[in-house]
C-alpha angles and dihedrals in degrees: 000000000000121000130217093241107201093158117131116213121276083352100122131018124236113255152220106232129187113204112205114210142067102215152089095280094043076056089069105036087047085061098039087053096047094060093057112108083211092065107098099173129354125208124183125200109240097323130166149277096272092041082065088071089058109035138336119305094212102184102248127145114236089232099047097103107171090047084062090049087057093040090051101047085040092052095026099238121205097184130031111194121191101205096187128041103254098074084048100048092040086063106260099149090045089046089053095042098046090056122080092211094057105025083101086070117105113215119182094212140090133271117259099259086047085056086063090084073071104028106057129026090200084053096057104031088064094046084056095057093046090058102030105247107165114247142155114275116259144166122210120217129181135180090289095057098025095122091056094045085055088063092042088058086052097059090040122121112230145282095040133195128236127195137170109223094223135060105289096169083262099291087100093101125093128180122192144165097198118082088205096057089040097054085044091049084043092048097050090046100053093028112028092037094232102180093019116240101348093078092041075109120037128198121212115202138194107245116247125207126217141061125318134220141150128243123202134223135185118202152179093186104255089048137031140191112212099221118201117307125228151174136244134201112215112175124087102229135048129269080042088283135146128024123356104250126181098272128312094195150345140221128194128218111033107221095224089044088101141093124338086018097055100047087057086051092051088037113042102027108012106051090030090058096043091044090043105056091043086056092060086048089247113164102235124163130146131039123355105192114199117209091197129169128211111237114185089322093312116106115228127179129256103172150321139239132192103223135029121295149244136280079348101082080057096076100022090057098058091046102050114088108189117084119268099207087057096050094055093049081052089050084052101062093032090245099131093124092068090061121085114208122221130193126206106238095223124097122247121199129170133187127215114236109197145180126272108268099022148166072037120051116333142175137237148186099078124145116251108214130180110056092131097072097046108119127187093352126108115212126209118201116226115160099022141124136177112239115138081338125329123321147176114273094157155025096262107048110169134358102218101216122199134178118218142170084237138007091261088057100047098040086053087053088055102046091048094062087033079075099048100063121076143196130148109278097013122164140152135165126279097189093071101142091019086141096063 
């Protein structure tokens, strides 16, 4: 594809980059990162069987933090990308800044206490109504108030939100009409530890109404760049039925996301957030993604998350045409009102293909056949690994990508090489876009 080159000569060095992450989303950015003429060499830990096509899987953990101390001074790293939010939330920017040896690094994330907007509903909940994001109204209730918080359940008006405050591989998130199944859901939460310490605090939200989709900025914490927005399809079945997963598919761009709604994004949530964290001298650079919902033509917020997302990157990263390396070495020197984004006007769309039973028990290890005949799709591994050829090692096993003039186009080219790979129990939704 062509890339909106914006490089000055002899401005910037090429660099060695590590790329933390193994899934569908560490896929795309793997391949983003690979084009740059500014990537000198690519590692990705641990990666998967599609990230060895663009750079090198080294077998780290992504909390290992002093293994990736020894592996950057060793490789002489120059960016450390977290792709996902653990990293993030577990205080690696705050663990390489804090050493001589690796403050050099660049890392396009967040501090520790910045990954809170992720890492903790309560925390950014509370950040919304200081600076008045809108937001759907909530209480929070742990085990020292959880009496209270089962008569709060009783008066409330269905159907009712449930969200455990912590990290929960986003399966935290219950939505119920019935009061009885809520106070149940609340109960083993708070009580039964269902999802450990993340739902040692529950938020209970006010349920919106409308159409979702997720909006994508780029900051260096005095500037930002908005990428390419997008929409997900959680749930597992079509017709957005059955169980939340952790996304079947993926559009861009999202025909609404234009005009008088997108100045109220940028207005009203955007600018506010940025602004926001910079006020309360919080260290945030890197990606703000914005789970928003249209109401009536009016965004609200229904979370936040510290790093790109997925299935989403997906579908932003192809679209996007300006360089990414260069845009973190921007970010490092708070310069990100000197770049220019630029978004392919073609649509992207991917669709998720799964094993079967997820997202329950599944099974892996089979083997994944047909690549051969794949034409004019990119595919993104998930869920894969290399052992005797590529084979399942997830739920989610390969995001089939497609360009098109329009959604329906590109949506036909991906079904069509949805089709062409093979494992045994493989499914995936043919309704992605339905909407539309």
């Amino acid at each position: 594809m062509n890339f909106l080159v914006t490089l000055q000569p002899n401005l910037f060095s090429t660099m060695n980059i590590l790329l933390l992450g193994s899934g569908g989303r560490e896929s795309a950015l793997s391949w983003k990162l690979s084009q740059s003429p500014l990537c000198k060499q690519l590692f990705i830990a641990p990666g998967n069987a599609g990230t060895s096509q663009y750079g090198i899987n080294v077998a780290l953990g992504i909390n290992d933090f002093p293994s990736l101390k020894a592996f950057c001074i060793e490789h002489k790293i120059d960016i450390l990308f977290p792709g996902s939010e653990e990293p993030l939330v577990n205080g690696v920017y705050d663990f390489f800044k804090s050493d001589v040896a690796l403050q050099h690094i660049i890392i396009p994330g967040p501090s520790k206490e910045g990954a809170q907007l992720e890492g903790s509903k309560a925390f950014s909940k509370k950040l919304m109504a200081r600076h008045n994001i809108p937001t759907a109204a909530y209480a929070e209730f742990d085990e020292s108030n959880f009496e209270e918080g089962l008569k709060y359940l009783e008066n409330h008006t269905t159907p009712i939100v449930l969200k455990a405050d912590g990290l929960a591989a986003g399966k935290g998130v219950v939505i119920t009409s019935d009061i009885e199944e809520a106070k149940a859901v609340f109960t083993d939460m708070i009580r039964n530890a269902q999802f450990g310490d993340a739902s040692k605090t529950v938020v209970v939200e006010q349920f919106l109404t409308g159409i979702e989709l997720s909006v994508f900025a780029f900051t260096d914490g005095k500037n930002y760049v908005l990428l390419p927005e997008a929409k997900d399809y959680k749930r597992v079945g079509e017709g957005d039925t059955g169980p939340n997963t952790g996304g079947m598919g993926a559009i861009s761009p999202v025909p609404f996301a234009k005009g008088d709604f997108m100045k109220k994004v940028i207005e009203r949530v955007v600018e506010p957030t940025i602004n926001g964290l910079r006020s309360e001298g919080i260290i945030y650079n890197g990606f703000v993604f914005f789970g928003l919902i249209n109401v009536d033509g009016d965004p609200y917020v229904i979370e936040y998350n510290c790093r790109m997302g997925d299935p989403e990157t997906e579908v932003v990263m192809p679209r996007l045409e300006n360089d990414l390396v260069e845009m973190v070495l921007r970010m490092n020197e708070q310069k990100l009102d000197e770049v220019v984004i630029s978004h392919s006007p073609k649509a992207a769309v991917t669709v998720m293909l799964v094993s079967k039973g997820y997202p329950g028990d599944y099974e892996k290890g089979k083997l994944i056949t047909g690549f051969q005949n794949i034409k004019d799709s990119i595919l993104f591994h998930a869920g894969t690994t290399e052992k005797d050829g590529v084979r399942t090692s997830g739920g989610r096993v390969i995001a089939v990508t497609s360009y098109g003039d329009d959604l329906k186009a590109a949506l036909q080219t991906s079904y069509t090489n949805a089709a062409k790979i093979e494992f045994e129990g493989k499914s995936f939704r043919k309704d992605i876009g339905f909407e539309f």
